[in-house]
N, C-alpha and C positions, 0 to 999 in steps of 0.2 A: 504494500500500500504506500502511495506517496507520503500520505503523511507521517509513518512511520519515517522513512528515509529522510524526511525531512527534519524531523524530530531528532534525528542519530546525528546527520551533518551539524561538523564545526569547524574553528577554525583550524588547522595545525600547522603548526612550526618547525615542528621536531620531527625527524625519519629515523627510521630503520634504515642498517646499511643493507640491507637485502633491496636487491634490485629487481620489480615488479618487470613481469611480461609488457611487452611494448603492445602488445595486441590490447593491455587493458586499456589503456590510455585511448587505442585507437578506434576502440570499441564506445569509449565514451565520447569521443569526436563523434565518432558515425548516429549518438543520439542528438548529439549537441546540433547540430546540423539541421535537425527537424524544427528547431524554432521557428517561429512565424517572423517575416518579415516584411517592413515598407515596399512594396510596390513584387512583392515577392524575391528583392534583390540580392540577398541571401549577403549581405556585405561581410563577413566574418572574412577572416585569415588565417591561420595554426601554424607557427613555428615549432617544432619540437627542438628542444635543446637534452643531450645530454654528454657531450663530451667534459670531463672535467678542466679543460685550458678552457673554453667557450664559459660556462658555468664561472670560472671566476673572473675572466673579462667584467662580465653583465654585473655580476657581485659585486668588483671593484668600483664600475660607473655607477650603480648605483650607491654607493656608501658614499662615495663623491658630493652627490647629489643631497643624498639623506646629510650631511655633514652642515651643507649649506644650510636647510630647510630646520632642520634643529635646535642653529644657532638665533632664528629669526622669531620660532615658533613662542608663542604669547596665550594667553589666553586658557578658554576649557580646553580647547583638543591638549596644548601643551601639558597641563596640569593630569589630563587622564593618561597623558603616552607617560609620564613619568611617574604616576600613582600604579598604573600595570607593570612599571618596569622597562619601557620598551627605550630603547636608544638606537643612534644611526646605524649600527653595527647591523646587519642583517646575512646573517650563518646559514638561515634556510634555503639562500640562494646558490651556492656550493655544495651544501650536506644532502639536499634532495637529490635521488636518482635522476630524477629530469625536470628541467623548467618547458614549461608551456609560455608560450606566448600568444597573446590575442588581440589583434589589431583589426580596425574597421576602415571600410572603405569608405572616405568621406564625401564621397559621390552621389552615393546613394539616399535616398528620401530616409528619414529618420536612422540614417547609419547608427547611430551611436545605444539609441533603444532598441535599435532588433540587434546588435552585438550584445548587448549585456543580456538581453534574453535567452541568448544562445549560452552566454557563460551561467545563467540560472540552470538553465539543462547540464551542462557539461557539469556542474558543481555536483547535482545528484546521481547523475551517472556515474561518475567516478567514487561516490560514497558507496552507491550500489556495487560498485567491482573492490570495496574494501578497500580505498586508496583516499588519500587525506590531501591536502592542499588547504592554501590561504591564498583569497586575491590582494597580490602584491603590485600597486599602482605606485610606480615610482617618481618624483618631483623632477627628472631631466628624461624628457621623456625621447627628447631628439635625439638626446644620445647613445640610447639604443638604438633607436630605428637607424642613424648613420652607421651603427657598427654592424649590426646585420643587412644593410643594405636594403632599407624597405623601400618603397615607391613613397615617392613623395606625395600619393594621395592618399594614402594610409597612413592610420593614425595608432599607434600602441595604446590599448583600454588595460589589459594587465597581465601580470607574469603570474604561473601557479606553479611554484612550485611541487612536485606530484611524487609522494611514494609513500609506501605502509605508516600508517602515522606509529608517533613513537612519543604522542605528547600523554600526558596523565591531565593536564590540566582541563577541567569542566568547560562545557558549552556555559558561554555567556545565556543569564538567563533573559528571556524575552514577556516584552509585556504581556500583556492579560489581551483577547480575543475583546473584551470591550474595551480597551483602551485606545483601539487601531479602526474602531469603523463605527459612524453613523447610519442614518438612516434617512432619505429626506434632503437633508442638510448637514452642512459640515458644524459638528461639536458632540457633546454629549447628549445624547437619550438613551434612556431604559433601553432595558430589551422585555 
């Protein structure tokens, strides 16, 4: 049942060094695929990354980036990344068996919502084949796409890091089913 799988996905950070069938992965591309999209334009892209020299390229521009973005950051988001512990260092982009990447075609009629819809699919597909990932949207985003050579009408949406999770830490808990939806109008009423 979806909501079951829904229910089980979270985020992870942490791998196992056992390296998952590439079929799983590709198996969860081949759901991710059936999302609905603008004008039926299917805008999505799939890198697969798993060599380890490539893996810490992508690691290094990214901490680059996070390094910048960290020193700037203010406010809630700052106060919650540093109340969870999180800092620019980001390990799960080396330690994973393989990074995903997902880029959209900014050509297309609503590119960017039919990408992320496709990454809703691809998230539970890969829960269902027992494989863990977190979407990793990094703050220098062109300098991925320069380093793997994208098209410059593609736009990088986010890296997932992908392999058998190996976190212990709990799913973030989610609000209340009445906390997320009206009726009518936007605010609260009964049910």
């Amino acid at each position: 049942m979806i909501l079951n799988l829904a229910k089980r996905r979270k985020t992870v950070r942490k791998f196992k060094k056992e390296k998952p069938p590439i079929e799983k992965i590709l198996k969860s591309i081949e759901a991710a695929k059936e999302a609905p999209s603008g004008m039926n334009a299917q805008p999505w892209h799939f890198i697969i990354i798993e060599t380890s020299e490539r893996k810490r390229e992508i690691r290094g521009l990214c901490e680059e980036g996070e390094k910048k973005f960290y020193e700037k950051m203010k406010g809630k988001l700052g106060e919650w990344l540093q109340d969870k512990g999180f800092t620019w260092e980001k390990p799960f982009l080396s330690d994973a068996p393989y990074l995903l990447l997902v880029f959209t075609d900014v050509r297309a009629p609503f590119a960017v919502q039919s990408t992320w819809l496709t990454i809703g699919y691809l998230l539970l597909a890969l829960e269902e084949e027992g494989l863990g990932t977190v979407t990793y949207t990094p703050p220098n985003l062109r300098e991925i796409e320069n380093l793997l050579g994208v098209p410059k009408y593609y736009r990088l949406q986010t890296i997932l890091p992908i392999g058998y999770p190996n976190d212990e830490k709990p799913k973030y808990e989610r609000k209340a089913l009445e906390d997320v939806i009206s009726f009518e109008k936007f605010g609260k009423d009964e049910f």
